[in-house]
Each structure stands twice: as structure tokens, then as C-alpha cells.
C-alpha positions in Angstrom: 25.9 39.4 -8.8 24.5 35.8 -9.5 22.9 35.3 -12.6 19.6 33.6 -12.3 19.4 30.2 -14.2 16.6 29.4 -16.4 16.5 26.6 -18.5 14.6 26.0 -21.9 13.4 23.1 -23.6 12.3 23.4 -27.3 10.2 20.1 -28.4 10.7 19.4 -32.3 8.5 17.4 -34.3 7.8 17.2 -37.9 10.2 19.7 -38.6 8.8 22.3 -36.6 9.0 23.8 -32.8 6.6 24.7 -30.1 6.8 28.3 -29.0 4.0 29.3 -26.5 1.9 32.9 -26.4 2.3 34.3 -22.7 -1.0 35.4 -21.1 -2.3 38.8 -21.4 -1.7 39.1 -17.3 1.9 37.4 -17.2 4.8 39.7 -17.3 6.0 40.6 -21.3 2.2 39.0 -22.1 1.2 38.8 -25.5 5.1 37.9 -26.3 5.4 34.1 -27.9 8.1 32.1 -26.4 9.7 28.7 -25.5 8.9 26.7 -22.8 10.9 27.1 -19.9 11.7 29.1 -16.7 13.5 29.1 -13.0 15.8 25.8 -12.4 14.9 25.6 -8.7 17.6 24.9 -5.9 18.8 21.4 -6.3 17.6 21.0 -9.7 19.8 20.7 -12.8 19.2 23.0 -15.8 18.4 19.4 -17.9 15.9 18.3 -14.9 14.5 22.0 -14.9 13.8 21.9 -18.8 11.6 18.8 -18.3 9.8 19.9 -15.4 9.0 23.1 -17.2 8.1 21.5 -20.3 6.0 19.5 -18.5 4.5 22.3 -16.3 3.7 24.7 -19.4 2.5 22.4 -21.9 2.2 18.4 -20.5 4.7 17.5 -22.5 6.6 14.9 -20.6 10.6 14.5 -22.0 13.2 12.2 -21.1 16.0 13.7 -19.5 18.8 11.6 -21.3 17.4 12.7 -25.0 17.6 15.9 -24.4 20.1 18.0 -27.2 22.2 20.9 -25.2 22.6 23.9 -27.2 24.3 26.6 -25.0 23.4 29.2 -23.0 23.2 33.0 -22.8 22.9 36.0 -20.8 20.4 38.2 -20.4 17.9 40.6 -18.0 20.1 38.8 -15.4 19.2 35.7 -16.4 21.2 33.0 -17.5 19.6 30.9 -20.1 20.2 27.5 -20.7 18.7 25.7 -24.1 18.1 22.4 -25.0 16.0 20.9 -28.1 13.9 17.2 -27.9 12.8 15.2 -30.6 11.8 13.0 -28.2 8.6 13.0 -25.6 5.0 11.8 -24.7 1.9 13.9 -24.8 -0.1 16.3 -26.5 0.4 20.1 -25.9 -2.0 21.2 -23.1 -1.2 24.9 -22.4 -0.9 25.8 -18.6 -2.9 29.5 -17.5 0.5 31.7 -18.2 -0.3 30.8 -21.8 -3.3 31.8 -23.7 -2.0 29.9 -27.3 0.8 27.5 -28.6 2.0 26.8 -32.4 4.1 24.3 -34.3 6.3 27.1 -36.5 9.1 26.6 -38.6 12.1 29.0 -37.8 11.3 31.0 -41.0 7.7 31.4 -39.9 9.1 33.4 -36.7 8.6 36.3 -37.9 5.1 36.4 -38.0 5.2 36.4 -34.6 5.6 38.6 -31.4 8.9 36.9 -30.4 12.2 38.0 -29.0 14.7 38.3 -31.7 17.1 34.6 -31.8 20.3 35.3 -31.3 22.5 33.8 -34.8 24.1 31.0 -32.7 20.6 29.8 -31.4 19.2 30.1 -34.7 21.5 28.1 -36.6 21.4 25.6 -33.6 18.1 24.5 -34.1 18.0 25.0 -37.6 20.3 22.2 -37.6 18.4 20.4 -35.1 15.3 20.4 -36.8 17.0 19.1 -40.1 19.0 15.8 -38.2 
């Protein structure tokens, strides 16, 4: 079986990341998480993270800035993630979101979001403190 590829781009600013609150309506709604989704046929995972990024919040990233941090497995899915300091706009949520927040890593759990796997985690902690 072929994994589908998803790829996810996590904007850093101040110290802190964007995570986005799925609508109500959208499958696993009311969740928080990054944005991302489907890398389409012909598209790279790096050219799928901008398009999404730019898709769910008008966030508009340059390709070559963007920081790879590995990839995972899971639901079928296999997820590649990337981090950017680096990208024009201000966060303008698309209608599968109904919120967005800057958090810091430790503020996570205050939120309805999917556990981070350790390796992720410590990933962008590092990230977030270059």
C-alpha cells in the first residue's frame, strides 16, 4: 500500500509557532494543528508546504528557507515537516479553520492537539531557539 504524502510547514516567529483550530465541520474538528495537507501529483513535499501554508493561513514562504525536519508515518499518511522563520503576510485563516495562535511548545498543552512525537518536539524546540 502507498502511503499518502502530506507535507507540513510550521511558521516561527518570536519564539513561538502557528498551530491552527480545525473547523467544527472538518474531519477531527475542534483539534488544533499545523498547517499543512495533500502534496498533489507533481508537487514536491517543499512546494506542497508553501502552497498549504499559503492556502490555510496567507502566509506566503520561500521555498529555499524552508528547515526539513523529517517525516513520519501515520493513519496512512506519510508526513513530511518543515519549520520557516522566514515569510510575508499576516495570518488570515482559510474556512477549515475557525481560530489560529502563536504558542510556545510548552503552552501545547493547553490545547486540543495530537500528542508531538519526542523527535518533532525537540526539533523545533531547537528551531525556535537558532
Amino acid at each position: 500500500m502507498t502511503l499518502k504524502k502530506v507535507a507540513i510547514l510550521i511558521p516561527v516567529k518570536n519564539g513561538k509557532f502557528l498551530i491552527l483550530k480545525r473547523a467544527d465541520w472538518t474531519r477531527k474538528g475542534g483539534f488544533w494543528n499545523f498547517p499543512g495537507g495533500s502534496v498533489d501529483e507533481g508537487e514536491t513535499p517543499y512546494e506542497a508546504g508553501v502552497r498549504e501554508l499559503e492556502e490555510e493561513a496567507d502566509l506566503y514562504a520561500d521555498e529555499e528557507q524552508l528547515k526539513y525536519f523529517g517525516k513520519m508515518s501515520m493513519e496512512n499518511k506519510l508526513l513530511h515537516f518543515y519549520g520557516t522563520k522566514t515569510f510575508d503576510g499576516e495570518v488570515t485563516i482559510n474556512k477549515e479553520s475557525s481560530d489560529f495562535v502563536w504558542i510556545t511548545i510548552p503552552e501545547l498543552k493547553n490545547y486540543k492537539f495530537l500528542p508531538l512525537e519526542e523527535w518533532l518536539e525537540k526539533a523545533l524546540e531547537e528551531y525556535i531557539g537558532a
